[in-house]
Structures are given as C-alpha cells and as structure tokens.
BAKEDO-645858 format. One record per residue: residue number from 1; residue in one letter; y, z, x of N, C-alpha, C, O in turn. Coordinates in steps of 0.2 Angstrom, whole numbers. Layout:
BEGIN
+-----+----+-------+-------+-------+-------+-------+-------+-------+-------+-------+-------+-------+-------+
|   i | aa |  n_c2 |  n_c3 |  n_c1 | ca_c2 | ca_c3 | ca_c1 |  c_c2 |  c_c3 |  c_c1 |  o_c2 |  o_c3 |  o_c1 |
+-----+----+-------+-------+-------+-------+-------+-------+-------+-------+-------+-------+-------+-------+
| NUM |  a |     Y |     Z |     X |     Y |     Z |     X |     Y |     Z |     X |     Y |     Z |     X |
...
+-----+----+-------+-------+-------+-------+-------+-------+-------+-------+-------+-------+-------+-------+
//
This chain:
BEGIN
+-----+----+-------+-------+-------+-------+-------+-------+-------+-------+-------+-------+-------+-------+
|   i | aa |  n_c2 |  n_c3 |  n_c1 | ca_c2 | ca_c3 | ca_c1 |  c_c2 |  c_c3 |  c_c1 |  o_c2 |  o_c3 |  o_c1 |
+-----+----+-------+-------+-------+-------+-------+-------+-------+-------+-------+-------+-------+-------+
|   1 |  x |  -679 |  -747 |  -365 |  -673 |  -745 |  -362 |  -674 |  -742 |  -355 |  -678 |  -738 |  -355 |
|   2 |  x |  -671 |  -744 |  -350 |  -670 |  -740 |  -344 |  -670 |  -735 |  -341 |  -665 |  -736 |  -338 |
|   3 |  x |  -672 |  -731 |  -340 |  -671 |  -724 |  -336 |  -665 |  -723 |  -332 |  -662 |  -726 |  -327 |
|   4 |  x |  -662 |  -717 |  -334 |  -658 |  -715 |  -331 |  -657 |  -714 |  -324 |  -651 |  -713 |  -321 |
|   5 |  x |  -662 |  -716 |  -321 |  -664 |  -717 |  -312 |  -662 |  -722 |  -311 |  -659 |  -723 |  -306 |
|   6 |  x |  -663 |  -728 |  -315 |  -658 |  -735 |  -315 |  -655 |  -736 |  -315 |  -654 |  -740 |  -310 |
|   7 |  x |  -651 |  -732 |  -320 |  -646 |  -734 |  -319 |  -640 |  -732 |  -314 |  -635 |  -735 |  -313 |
|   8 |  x |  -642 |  -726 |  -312 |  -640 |  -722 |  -307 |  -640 |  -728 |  -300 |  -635 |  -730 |  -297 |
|   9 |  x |  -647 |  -731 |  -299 |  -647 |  -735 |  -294 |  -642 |  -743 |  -294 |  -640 |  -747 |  -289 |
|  10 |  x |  -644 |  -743 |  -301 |  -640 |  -750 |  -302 |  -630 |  -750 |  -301 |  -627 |  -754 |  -299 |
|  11 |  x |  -628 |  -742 |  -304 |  -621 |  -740 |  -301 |  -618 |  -740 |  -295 |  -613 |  -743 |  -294 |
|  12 |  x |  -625 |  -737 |  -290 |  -624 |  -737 |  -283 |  -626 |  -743 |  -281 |  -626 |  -743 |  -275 |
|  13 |  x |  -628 |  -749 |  -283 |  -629 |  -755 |  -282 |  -623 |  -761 |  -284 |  -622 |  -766 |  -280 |
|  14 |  x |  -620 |  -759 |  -288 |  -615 |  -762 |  -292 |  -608 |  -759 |  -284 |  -607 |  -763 |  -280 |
|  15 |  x |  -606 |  -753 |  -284 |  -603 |  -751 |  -280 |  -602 |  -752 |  -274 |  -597 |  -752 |  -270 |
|  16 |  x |  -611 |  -755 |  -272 |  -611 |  -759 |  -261 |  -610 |  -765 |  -263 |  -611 |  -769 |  -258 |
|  17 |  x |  -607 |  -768 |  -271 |  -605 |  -777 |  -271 |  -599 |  -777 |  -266 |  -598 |  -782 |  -263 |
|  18 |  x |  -595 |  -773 |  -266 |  -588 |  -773 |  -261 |  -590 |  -778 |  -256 |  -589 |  -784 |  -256 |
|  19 |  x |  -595 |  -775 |  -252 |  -595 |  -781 |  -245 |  -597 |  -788 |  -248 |  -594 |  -793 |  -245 |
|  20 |  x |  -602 |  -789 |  -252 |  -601 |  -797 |  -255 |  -593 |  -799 |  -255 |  -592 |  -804 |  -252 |
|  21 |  x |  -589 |  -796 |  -258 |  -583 |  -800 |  -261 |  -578 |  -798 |  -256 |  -573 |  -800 |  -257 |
|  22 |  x |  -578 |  -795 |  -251 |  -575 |  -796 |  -245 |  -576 |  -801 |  -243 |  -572 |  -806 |  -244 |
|  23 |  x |  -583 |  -803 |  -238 |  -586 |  -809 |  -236 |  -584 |  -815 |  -242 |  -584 |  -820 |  -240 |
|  24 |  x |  -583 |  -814 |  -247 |  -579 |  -821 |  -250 |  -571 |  -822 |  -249 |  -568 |  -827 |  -248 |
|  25 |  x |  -570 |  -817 |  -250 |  -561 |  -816 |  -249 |  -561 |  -817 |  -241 |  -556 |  -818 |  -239 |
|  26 |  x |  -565 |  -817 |  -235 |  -564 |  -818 |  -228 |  -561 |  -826 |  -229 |  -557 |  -829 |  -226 |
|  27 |  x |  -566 |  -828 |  -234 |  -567 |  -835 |  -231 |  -560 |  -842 |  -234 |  -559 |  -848 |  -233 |
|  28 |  x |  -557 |  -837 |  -238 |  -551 |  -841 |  -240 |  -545 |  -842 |  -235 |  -543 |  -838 |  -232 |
|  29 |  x |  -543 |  -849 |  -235 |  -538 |  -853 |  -230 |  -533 |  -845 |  -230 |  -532 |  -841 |  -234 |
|  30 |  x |  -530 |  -847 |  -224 |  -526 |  -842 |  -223 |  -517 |  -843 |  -228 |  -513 |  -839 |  -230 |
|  31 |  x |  -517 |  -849 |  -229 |  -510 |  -851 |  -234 |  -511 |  -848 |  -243 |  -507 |  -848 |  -247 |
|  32 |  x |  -519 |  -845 |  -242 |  -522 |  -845 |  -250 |  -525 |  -837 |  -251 |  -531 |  -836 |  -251 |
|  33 |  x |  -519 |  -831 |  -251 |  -525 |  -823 |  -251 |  -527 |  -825 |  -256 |  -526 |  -830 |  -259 |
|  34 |  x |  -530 |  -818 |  -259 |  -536 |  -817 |  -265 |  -531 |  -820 |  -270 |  -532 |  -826 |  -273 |
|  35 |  x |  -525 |  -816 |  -271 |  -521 |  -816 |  -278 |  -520 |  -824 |  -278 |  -523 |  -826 |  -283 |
|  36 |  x |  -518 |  -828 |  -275 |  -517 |  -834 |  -276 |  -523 |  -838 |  -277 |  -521 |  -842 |  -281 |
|  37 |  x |  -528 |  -839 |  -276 |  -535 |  -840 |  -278 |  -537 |  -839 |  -283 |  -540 |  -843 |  -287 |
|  38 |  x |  -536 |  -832 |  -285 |  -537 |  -829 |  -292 |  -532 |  -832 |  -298 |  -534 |  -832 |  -304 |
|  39 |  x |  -527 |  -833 |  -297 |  -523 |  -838 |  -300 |  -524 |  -844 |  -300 |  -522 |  -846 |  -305 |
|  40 |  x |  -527 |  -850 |  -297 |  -529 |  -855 |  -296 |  -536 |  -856 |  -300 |  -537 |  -861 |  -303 |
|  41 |  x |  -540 |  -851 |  -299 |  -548 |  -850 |  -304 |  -546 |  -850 |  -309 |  -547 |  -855 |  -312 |
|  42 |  x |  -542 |  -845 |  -312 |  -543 |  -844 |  -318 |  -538 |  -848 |  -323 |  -538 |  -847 |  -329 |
|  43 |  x |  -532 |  -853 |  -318 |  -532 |  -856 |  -324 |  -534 |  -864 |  -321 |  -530 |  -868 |  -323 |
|  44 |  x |  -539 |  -866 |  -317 |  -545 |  -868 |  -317 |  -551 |  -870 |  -324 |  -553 |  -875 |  -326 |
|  45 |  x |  -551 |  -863 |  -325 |  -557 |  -860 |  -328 |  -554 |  -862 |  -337 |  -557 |  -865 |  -341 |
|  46 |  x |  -546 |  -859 |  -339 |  -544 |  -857 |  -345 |  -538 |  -863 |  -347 |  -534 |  -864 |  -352 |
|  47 |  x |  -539 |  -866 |  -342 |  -531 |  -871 |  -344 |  -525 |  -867 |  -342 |  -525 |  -862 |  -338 |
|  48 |  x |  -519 |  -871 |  -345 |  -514 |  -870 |  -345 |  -511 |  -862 |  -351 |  -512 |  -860 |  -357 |
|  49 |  x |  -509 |  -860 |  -345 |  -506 |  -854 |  -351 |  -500 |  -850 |  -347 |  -497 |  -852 |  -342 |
|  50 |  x |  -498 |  -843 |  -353 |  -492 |  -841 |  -351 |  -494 |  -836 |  -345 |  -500 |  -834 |  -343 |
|  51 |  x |  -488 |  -834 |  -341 |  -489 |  -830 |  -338 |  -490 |  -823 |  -340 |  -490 |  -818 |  -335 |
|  52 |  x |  -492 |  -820 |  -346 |  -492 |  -814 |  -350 |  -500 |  -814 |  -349 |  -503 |  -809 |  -348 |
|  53 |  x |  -503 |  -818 |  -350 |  -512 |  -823 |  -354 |  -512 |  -820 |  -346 |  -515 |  -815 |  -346 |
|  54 |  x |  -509 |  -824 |  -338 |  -512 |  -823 |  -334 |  -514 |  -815 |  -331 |  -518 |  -812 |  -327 |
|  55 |  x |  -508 |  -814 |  -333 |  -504 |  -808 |  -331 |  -514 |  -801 |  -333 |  -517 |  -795 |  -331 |
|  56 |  x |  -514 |  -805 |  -337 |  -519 |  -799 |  -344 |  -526 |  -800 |  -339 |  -530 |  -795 |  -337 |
|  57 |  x |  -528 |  -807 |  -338 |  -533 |  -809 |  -337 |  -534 |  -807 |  -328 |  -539 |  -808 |  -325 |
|  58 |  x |  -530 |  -806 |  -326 |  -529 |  -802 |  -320 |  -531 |  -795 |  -318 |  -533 |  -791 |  -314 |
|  59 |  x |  -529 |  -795 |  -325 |  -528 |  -786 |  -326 |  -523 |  -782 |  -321 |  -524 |  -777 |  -319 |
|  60 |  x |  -519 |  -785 |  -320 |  -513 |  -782 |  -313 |  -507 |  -784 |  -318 |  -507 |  -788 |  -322 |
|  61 |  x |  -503 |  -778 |  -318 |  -494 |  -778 |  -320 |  -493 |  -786 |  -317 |  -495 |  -789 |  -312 |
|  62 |  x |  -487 |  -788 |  -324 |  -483 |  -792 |  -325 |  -480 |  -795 |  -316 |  -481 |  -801 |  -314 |
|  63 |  x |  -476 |  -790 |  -312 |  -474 |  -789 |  -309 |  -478 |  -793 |  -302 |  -475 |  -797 |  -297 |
|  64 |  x |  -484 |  -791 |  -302 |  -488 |  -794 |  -297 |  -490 |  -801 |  -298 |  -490 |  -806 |  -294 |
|  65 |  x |  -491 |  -802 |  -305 |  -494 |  -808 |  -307 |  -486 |  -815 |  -304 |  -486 |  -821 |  -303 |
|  66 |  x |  -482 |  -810 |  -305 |  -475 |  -815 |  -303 |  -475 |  -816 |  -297 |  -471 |  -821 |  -295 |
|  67 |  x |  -477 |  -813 |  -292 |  -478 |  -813 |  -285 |  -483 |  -819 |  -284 |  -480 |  -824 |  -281 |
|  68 |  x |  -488 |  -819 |  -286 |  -493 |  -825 |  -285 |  -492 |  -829 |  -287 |  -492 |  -834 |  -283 |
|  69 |  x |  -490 |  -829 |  -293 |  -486 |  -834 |  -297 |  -481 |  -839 |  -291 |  -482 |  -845 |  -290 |
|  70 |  x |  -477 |  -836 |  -289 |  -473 |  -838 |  -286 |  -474 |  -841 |  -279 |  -471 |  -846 |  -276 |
|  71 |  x |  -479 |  -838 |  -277 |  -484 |  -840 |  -272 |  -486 |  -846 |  -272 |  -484 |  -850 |  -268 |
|  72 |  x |  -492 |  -847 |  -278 |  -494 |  -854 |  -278 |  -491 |  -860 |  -280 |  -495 |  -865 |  -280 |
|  73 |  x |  -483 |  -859 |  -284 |  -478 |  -862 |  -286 |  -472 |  -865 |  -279 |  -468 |  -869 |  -280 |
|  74 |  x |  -474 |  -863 |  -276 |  -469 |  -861 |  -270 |  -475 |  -867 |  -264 |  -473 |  -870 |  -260 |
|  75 |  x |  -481 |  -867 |  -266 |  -485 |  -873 |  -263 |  -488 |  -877 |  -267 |  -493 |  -880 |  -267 |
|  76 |  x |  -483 |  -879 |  -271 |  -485 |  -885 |  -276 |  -490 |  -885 |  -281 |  -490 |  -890 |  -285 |
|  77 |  x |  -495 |  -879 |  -282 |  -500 |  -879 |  -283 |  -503 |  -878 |  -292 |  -507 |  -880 |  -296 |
|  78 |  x |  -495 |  -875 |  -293 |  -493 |  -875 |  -300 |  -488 |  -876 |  -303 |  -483 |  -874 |  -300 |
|  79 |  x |  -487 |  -878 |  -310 |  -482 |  -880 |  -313 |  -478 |  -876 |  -316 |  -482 |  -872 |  -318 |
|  80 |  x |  -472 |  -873 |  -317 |  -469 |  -869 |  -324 |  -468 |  -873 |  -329 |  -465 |  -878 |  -327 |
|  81 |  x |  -469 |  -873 |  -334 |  -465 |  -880 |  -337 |  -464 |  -873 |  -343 |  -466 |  -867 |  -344 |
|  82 |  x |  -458 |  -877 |  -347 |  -456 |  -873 |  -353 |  -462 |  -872 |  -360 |  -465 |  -877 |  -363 |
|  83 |  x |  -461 |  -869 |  -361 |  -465 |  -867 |  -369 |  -463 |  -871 |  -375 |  -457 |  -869 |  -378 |
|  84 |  x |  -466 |  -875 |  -376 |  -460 |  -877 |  -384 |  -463 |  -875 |  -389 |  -462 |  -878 |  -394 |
|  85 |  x |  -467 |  -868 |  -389 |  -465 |  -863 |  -395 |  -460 |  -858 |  -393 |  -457 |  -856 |  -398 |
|  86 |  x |  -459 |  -855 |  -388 |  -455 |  -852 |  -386 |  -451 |  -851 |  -379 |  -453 |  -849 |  -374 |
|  87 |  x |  -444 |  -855 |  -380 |  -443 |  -858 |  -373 |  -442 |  -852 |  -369 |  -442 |  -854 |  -363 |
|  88 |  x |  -440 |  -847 |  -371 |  -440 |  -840 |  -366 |  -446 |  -842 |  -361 |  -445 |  -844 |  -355 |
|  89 |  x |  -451 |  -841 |  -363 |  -458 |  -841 |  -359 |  -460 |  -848 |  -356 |  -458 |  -854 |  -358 |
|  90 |  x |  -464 |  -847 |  -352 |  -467 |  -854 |  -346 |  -475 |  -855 |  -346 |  -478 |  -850 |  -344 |
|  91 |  x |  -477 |  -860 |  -348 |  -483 |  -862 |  -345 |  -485 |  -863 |  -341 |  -481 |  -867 |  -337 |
|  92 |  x |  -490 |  -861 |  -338 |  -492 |  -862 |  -330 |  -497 |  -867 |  -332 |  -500 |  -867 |  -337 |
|  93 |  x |  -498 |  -874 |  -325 |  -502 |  -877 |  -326 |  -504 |  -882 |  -317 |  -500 |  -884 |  -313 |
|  94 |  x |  -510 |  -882 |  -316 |  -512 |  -884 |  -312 |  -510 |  -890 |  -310 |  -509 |  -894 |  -314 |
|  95 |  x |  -507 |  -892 |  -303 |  -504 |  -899 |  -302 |  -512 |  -902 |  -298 |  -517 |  -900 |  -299 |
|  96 |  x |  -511 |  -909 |  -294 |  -515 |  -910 |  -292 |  -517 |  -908 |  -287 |  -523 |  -907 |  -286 |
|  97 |  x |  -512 |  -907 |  -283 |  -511 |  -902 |  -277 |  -517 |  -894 |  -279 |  -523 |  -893 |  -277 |
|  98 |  x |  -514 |  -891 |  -282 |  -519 |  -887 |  -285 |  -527 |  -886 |  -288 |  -531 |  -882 |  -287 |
|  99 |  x |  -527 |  -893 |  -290 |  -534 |  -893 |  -291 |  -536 |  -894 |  -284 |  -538 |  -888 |  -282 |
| 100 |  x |  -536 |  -898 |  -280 |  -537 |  -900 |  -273 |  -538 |  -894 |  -271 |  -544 |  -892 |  -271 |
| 101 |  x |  -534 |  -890 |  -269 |  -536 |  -882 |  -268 |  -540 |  -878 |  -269 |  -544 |  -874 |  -265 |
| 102 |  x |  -541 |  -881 |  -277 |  -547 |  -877 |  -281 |  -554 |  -878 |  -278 |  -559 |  -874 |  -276 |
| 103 |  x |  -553 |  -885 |  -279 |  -558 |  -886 |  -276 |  -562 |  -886 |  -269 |  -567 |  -889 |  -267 |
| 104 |  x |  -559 |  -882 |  -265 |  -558 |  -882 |  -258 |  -562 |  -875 |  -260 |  -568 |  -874 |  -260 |
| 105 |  x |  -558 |  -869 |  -261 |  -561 |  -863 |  -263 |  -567 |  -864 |  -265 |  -571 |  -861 |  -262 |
| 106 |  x |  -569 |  -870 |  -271 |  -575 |  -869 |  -273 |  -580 |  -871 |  -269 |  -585 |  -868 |  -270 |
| 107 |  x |  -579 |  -877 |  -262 |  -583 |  -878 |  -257 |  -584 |  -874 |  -253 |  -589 |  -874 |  -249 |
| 108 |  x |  -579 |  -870 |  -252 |  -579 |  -863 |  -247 |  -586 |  -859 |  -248 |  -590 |  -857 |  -244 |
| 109 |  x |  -583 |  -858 |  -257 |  -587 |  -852 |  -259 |  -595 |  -854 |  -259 |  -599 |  -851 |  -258 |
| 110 |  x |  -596 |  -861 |  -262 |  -602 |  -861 |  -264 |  -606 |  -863 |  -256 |  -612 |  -862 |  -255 |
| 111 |  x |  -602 |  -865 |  -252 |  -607 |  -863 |  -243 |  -606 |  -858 |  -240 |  -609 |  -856 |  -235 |
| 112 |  x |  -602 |  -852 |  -244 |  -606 |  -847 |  -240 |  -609 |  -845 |  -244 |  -610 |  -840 |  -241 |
| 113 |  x |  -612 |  -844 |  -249 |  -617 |  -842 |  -255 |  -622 |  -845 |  -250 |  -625 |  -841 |  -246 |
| 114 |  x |  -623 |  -852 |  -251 |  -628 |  -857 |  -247 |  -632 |  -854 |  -241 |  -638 |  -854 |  -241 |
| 115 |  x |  -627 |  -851 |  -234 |  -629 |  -849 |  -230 |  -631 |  -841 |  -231 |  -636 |  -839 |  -228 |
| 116 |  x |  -628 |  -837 |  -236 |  -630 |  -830 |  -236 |  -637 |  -829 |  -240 |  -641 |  -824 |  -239 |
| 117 |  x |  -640 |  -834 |  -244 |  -644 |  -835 |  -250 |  -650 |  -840 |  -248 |  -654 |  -842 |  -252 |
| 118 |  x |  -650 |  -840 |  -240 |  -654 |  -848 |  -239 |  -661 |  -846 |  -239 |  -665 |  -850 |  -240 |
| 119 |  x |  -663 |  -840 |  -239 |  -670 |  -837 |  -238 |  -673 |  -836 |  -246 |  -678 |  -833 |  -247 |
| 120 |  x |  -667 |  -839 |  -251 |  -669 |  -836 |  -258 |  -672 |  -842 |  -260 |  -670 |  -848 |  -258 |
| 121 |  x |  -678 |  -841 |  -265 |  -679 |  -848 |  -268 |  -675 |  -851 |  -273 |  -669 |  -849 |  -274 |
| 122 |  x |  -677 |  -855 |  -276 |  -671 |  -857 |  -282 |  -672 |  -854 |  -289 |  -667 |  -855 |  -293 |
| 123 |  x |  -677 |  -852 |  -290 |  -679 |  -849 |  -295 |  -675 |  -841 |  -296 |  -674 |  -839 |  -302 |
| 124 |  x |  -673 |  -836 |  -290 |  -672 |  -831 |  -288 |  -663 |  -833 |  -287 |  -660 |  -827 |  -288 |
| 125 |  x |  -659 |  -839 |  -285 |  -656 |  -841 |  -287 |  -654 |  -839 |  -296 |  -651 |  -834 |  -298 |
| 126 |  x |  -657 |  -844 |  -299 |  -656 |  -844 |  -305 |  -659 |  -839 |  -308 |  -656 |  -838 |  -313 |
| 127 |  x |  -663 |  -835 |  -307 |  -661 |  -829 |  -312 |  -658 |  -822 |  -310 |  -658 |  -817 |  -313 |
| 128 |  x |  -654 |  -823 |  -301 |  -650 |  -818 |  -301 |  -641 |  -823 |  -306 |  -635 |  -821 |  -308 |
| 129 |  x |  -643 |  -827 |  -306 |  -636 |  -830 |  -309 |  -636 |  -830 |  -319 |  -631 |  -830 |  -323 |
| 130 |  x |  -642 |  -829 |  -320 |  -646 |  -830 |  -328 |  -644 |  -820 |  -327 |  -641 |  -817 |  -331 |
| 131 |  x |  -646 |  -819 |  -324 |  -644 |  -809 |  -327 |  -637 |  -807 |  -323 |  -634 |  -804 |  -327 |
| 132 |  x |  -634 |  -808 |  -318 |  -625 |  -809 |  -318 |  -622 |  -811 |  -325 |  -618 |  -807 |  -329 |
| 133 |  x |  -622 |  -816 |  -327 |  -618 |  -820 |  -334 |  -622 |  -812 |  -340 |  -619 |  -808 |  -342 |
| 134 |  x |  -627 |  -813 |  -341 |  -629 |  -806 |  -344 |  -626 |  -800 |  -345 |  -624 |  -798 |  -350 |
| 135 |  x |  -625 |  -798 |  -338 |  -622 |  -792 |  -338 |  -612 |  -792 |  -339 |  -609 |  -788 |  -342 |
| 136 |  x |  -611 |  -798 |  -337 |  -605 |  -799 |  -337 |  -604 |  -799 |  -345 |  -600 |  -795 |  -348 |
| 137 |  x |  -607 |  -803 |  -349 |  -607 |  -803 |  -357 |  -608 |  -797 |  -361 |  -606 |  -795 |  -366 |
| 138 |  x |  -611 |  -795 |  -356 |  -612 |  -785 |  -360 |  -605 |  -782 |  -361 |  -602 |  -778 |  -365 |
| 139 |  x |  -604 |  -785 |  -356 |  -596 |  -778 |  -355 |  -590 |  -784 |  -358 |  -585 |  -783 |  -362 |
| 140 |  x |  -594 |  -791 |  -355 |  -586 |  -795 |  -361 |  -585 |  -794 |  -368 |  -580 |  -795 |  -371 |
| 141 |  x |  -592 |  -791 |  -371 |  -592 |  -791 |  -377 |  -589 |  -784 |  -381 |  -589 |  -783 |  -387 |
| 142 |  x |  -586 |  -778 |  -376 |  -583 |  -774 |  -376 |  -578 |  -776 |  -378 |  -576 |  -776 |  -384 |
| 143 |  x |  -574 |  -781 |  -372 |  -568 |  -782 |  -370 |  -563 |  -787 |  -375 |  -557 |  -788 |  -375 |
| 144 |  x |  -569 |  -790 |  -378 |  -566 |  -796 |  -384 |  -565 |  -793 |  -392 |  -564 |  -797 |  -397 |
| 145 |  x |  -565 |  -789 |  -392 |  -566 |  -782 |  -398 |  -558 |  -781 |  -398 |  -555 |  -781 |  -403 |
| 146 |  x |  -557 |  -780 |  -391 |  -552 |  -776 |  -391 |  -544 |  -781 |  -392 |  -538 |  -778 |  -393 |
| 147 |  x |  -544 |  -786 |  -392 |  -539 |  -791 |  -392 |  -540 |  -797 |  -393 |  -546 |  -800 |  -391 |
| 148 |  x |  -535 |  -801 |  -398 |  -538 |  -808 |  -399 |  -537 |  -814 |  -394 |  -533 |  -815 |  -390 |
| 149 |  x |  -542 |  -817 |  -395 |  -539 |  -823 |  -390 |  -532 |  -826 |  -389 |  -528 |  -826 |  -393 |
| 150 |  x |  -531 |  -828 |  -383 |  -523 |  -832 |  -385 |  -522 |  -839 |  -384 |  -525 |  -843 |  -381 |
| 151 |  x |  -518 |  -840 |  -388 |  -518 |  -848 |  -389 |  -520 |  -852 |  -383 |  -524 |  -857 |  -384 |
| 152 |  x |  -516 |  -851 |  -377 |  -517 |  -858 |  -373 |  -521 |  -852 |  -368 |  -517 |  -849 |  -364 |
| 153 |  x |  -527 |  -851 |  -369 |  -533 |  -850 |  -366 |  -540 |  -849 |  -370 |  -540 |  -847 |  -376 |
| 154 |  x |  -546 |  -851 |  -366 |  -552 |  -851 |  -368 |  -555 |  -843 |  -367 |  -552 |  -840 |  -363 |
| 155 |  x |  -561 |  -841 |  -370 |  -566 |  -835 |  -369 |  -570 |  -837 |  -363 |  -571 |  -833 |  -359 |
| 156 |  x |  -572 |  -845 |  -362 |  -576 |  -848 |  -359 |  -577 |  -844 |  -353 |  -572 |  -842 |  -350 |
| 157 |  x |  -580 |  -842 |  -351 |  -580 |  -840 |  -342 |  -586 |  -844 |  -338 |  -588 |  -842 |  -332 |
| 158 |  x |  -588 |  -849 |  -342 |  -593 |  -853 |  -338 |  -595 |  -858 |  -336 |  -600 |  -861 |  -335 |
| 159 |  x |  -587 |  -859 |  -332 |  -585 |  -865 |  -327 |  -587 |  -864 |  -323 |  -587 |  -859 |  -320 |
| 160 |  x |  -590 |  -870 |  -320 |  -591 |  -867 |  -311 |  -585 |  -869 |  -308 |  -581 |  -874 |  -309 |
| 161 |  x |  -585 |  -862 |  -303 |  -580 |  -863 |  -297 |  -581 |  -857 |  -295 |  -585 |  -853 |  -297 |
| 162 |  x |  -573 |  -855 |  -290 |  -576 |  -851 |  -285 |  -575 |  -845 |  -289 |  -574 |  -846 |  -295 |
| 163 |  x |  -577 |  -837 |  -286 |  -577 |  -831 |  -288 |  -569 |  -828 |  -289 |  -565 |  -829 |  -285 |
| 164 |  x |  -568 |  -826 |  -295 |  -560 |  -824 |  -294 |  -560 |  -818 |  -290 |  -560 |  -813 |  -293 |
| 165 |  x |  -558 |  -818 |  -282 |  -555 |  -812 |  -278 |  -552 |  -807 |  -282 |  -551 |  -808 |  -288 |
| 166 |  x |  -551 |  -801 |  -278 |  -549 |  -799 |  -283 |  -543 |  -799 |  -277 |  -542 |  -803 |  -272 |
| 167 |  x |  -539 |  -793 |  -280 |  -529 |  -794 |  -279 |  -531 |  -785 |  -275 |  -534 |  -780 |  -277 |
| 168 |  x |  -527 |  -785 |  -268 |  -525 |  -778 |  -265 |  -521 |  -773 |  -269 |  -522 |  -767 |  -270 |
| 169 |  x |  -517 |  -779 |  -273 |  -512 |  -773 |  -275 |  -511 |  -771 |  -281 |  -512 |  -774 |  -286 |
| 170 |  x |  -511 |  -766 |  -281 |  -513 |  -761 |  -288 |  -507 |  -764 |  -297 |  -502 |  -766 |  -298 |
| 171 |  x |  -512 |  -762 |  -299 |  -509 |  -765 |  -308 |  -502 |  -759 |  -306 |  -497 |  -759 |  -310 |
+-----+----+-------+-------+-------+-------+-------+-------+-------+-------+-------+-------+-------+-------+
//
C-alpha cells in the first residue's frame, strides 16, 4: 500500500488536472460549450436514453440537463422521441448530424492529446491510459453499489471518444 506522502501528492496532482481539461474544453467549436459535448459523449458512449439516466450521468440538476438538452436539440444534434414505456418521459437519441459532431470533438480531442503527448512514447501512452481506466474503476466501483443500472444505458465507459467537459454550471 502506498504511503501517505502519495497520496497527498497524488491529491495535489489530481487537483492541477484542471489545466488539462481546460485546454480540452478551449478546443471545442464555439456552437458546442462543454455541456453540450458532454451530452453528445455520453450518449455517444451509452446510447439512447431518458433525460433523468442523462441528467444523473452528468451529475448536474434536472434543470441544467434541460438547457443542454435543449441546446443540442435546437441544432439538430438530438432526437426527443416519446417513451413507449412511459409516454410522459423522452428518449434522447443521437441524429446524424450529432454523431458528425461527435466525431469532430473526438478529432479535436484526440490532436490535441497528439500535440501535448508528442514527446511521450507509446508505451507511456498506454500505461498512462492502462492506470487512468484503473483509477477511474476504483471509484466506479463505489459508485455502482450505490444504484442500479438503467434500462436504456450501459456501465460501459470504454468507448473511445472525446473526454466528457465538464459543465460551468453548478448541480
């Protein structure tokens, strides 16, 4: 096990990730901020699902999720379609347009990894991405305890594409 000096360093390592994911969120088209990308990733990543599944997997109140929502609905990028388990509620789903997008974010993202990382070999690559998916599973395997999956989404999270921004505005 690690020493407390670790992890101390690793906290304060974790905490200067901000400027990474700045420098990702700079690079997105200006018709597309974080939240709306972050919405296009993930359900990219999970399929088709309700706005409650997105709303959760965001971790931002309902209320924001509906602004995004409406955002990249408003540019074609997603579908509402009705529930036919439940017609109160709507499915969200990627149009073509939307993946297009997606896939834009993901050429964005993966050239500038490209130019930030060019000094790195490939092997240092792959095992900073082999211990990311690690640590990430440390903490998802809290998170999956705490609630069951929902029908129109996957646990998956190991699709490639871009990094999900995070959102300015608070839960």
């Amino acid at each position: 096990m690690a020493e407390q000096t670790q992890y101390e360093e690793l906290a304060r390592q974790l905490s200067a990730f901000g400027a990474v994911k700045r420098d990702m969120t700079r690079i997105l088209p200006h018709d597309c901020p974080g939240g709306s990308a972050a919405v296009l990733t993930l359900l990219g990543r999970h399929g088709d699902m309700r706005m409650s599944r997105l709303a959760e997997l965001l971790a931002v109140d309902m209320s924001v999720t509906s602004r995004h929502v409406t955002h990249v609905a408003d540019r074609g990028w997603i579908e509402r379609s009705p529930d036919p388990a439940d017609k109160r509620s709507r499915i969200l789903h990627l149009t073509a347009a939307g993946k297009e997008q997606l896939g834009e974010l993901s050429r964005r993202s993966s050239q500038l990894l490209a130019e930030r990382l060019s000094d790195w070999s490939d092997d240092e690559v792959g095992l900073l991405i082999q211990l990311m998916a690690r640590l990430r599973e440390s903490f998802g395997d809290c998170r999956s305890t705490l609630r069951p999956p929902h029908p129109y989404s996957t646990e998956a999270d190991d699709v490639v594409g871009p990094p999900v921004p995070t959102t300015r505005t608070p839960a």
